[in-house]
Every structure is written in structure tokens, then in C-alpha cells.
N, C-alpha and C positions, 0 to 999 in steps of 0.2 A: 600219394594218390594224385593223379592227374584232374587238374578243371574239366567240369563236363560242363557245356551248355549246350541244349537243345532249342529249338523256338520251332512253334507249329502254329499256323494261321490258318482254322477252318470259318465258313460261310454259313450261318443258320439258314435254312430252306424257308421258303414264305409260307405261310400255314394259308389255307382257306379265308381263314377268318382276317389275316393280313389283306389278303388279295380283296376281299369284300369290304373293307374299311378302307382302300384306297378308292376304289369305283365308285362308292358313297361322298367319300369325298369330293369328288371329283364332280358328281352330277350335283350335291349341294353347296359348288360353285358354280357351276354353268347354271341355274335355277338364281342362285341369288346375283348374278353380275349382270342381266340385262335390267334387274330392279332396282342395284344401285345407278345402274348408267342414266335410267329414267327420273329416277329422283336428285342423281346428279347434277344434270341439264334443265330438270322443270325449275327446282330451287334454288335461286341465285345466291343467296346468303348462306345458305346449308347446304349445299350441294357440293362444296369442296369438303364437307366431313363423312357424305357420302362416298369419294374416290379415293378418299384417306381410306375408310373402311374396306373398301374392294381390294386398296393393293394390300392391306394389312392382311384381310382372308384369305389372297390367294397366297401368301407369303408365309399365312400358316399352314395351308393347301401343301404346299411343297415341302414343308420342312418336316411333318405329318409323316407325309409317304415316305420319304426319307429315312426318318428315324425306323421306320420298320426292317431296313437294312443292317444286321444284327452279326459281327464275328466276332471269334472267339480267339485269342492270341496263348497259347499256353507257352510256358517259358521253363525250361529245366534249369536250374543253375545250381550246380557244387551242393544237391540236395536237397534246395528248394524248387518246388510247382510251382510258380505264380500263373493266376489267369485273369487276364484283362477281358473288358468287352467293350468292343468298340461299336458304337455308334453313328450311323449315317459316316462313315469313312475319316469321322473329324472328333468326337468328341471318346475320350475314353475312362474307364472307370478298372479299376480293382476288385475283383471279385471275388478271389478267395487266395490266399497264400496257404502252404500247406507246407512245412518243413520235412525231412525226411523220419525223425524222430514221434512225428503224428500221426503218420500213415499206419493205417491199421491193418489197411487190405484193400490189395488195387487187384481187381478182377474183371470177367467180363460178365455183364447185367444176365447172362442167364446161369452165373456160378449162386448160389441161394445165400440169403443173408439175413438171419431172423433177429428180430430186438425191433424197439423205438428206433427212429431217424425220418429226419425231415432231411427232403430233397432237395439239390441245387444243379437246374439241368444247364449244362456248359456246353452242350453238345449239338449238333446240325439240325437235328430233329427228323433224320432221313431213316428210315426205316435197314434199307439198304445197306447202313455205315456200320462199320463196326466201333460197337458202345460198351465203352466200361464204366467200369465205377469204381471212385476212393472214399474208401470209408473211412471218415478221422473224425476226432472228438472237438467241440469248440466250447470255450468259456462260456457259459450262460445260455448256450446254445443245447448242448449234450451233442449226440451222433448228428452227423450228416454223411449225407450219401451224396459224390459229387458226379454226375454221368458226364462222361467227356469224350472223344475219339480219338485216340493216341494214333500216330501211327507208331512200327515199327522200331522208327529209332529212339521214338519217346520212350516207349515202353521198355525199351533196352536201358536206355540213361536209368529210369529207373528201377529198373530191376540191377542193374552195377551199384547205385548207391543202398541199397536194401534186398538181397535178393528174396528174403525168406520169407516177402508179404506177397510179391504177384505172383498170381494166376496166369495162364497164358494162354491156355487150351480153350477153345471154343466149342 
């Protein structure tokens, strides 16, 4: 059998609540920075711990809105899924590996699927995109249901290593 490696980098959409948590942020810096500037300059001895503190807030200000920058790296390889999530474009984490022997049922989120599982959403959050889901077992865990957006060739890569779990039809 030939190596398959697939790799798919989608972009989670900013929800509402992203969007209202960076504005907040934003005005309770602009609200706190001409208080430190003030007690900056009135207080000559503690006044350098108030400019410490401003550039420290805005530096959490920034890194804050950032981190709400949220993608999803899914990786086919020789049978295993891995999916990473990266973070503000720099930092990255593991989020699920799934080998090809776990996979229970890769479908699409409107094929029905009854039993216990707890969710693990990997997916853009776009209403728009087309969303599936892997259903596999984890130690300690039980079922999980992973929603994710394949494209085309993902779904192919696995459907070659497994045919007889996915679904395709929407």
C-alpha cells in the first residue's frame, strides 16, 4: 500500500462573544491608561510601578485578543488523524490523534447517531461549512464525537484507509 499524507489548515470563525471580549478589552484599557499616566507623573517614587503596570496591561491587552485566533491543522498520515490547534499563529497544542483502527464512523453531523458522547468541536464554527463528525472510543473517556471540516481529499485519504466507516452523502 502506498503512504497517504493528507494536511488541512482550517480558521475557526470569531463568535460574538470573541468579538465583545476584545472591545471590552479594549475600552478597559483606554479607561485604565490615562489613570495610570496620572498617577504615573503625580507619584515620583511609585510612579515607575504604575508605567510598569500599563505596559504590562496593554501587553496582556494584545496577547488576549490574539489568543482568540483559533486553527485547526488536521494531518492524515499512513492511517492516523492527528489534529493540532494553533493558537495566536505561534503556539500549538494536540488535540486529538485517532488511528485508523478507532474510527468507528466518520459521517456528516446530519447522518443520526444515538448512545452517550461527549463533544470535541475541531471545526470553523461556520454554519455554511460542511461538518462532520468521528465517532471513536477513548480510554477513560468512553465515545467522543469529534466535528471537523474535511475537505474532499481528507475524506478520500480516509475513506482509502477504512472504507466501510464513512458516510459521504449529505
Amino acid at each position: 500500500m502506498e503512504d497517504i499524507f493528507v494536511e488541512q489548515l482550517i480558521r475557526r470563525k470569531k463568535t460574538e462573544k470573541d468579538v465583545w471580549t476584545s472591545v471590552l478589552l479594549v475600552i478597559g484599557g483606554i479607561i485604565f491608561t490615562p489613570m495610570a499616566l496620572y498617577f504615573g507623573f503625580a507619584l515620583h517614587y511609585l510612579g515607575y510601578v504604575f508605567l510598569i503596570m500599563l505596559a504590562a496591561m496593554w501587553w496582556c491587552v494584545v496577547r488576549l485578543i490574539k489568543s482568540k485566533t483559533v486553527e485547526y491543522e488536521y494531518v492524515f498520515t499512513d492511517g492516523t488523524l492527528d489534529i493540532d490547534m494553533i493558537i495566536a499563529g505561534s503556539r500549538r497544542g494536540r488535540v486529538i490523534t485517532v488511528s485508523k483502527m478507532e474510527f468507528e464512523l466518520v459521517a456528516p453531523v446530519s447522518h443520526p447517531y444515538s448512545g452517550e458522547y461527549k463533544t470535541l468541536n475541531c471545526s470553523t464554527k461556520d454554519e455554511n461549512d460542511r461538518l462532520y463528525y468521528i465517532m471513536t472510543e477513548r480510554h477513560g473517556v468512553g465515545k467522543v464525537r469529534v466535528l471537523f471540516n474535511p475537505n474532499d481529499e481528507l475524506l478520500e485519504a480516509i475513506k482509502l484507509s477504512r472504507p466501510s466507516i464513512v458516510i459521504t452523502g449529505e
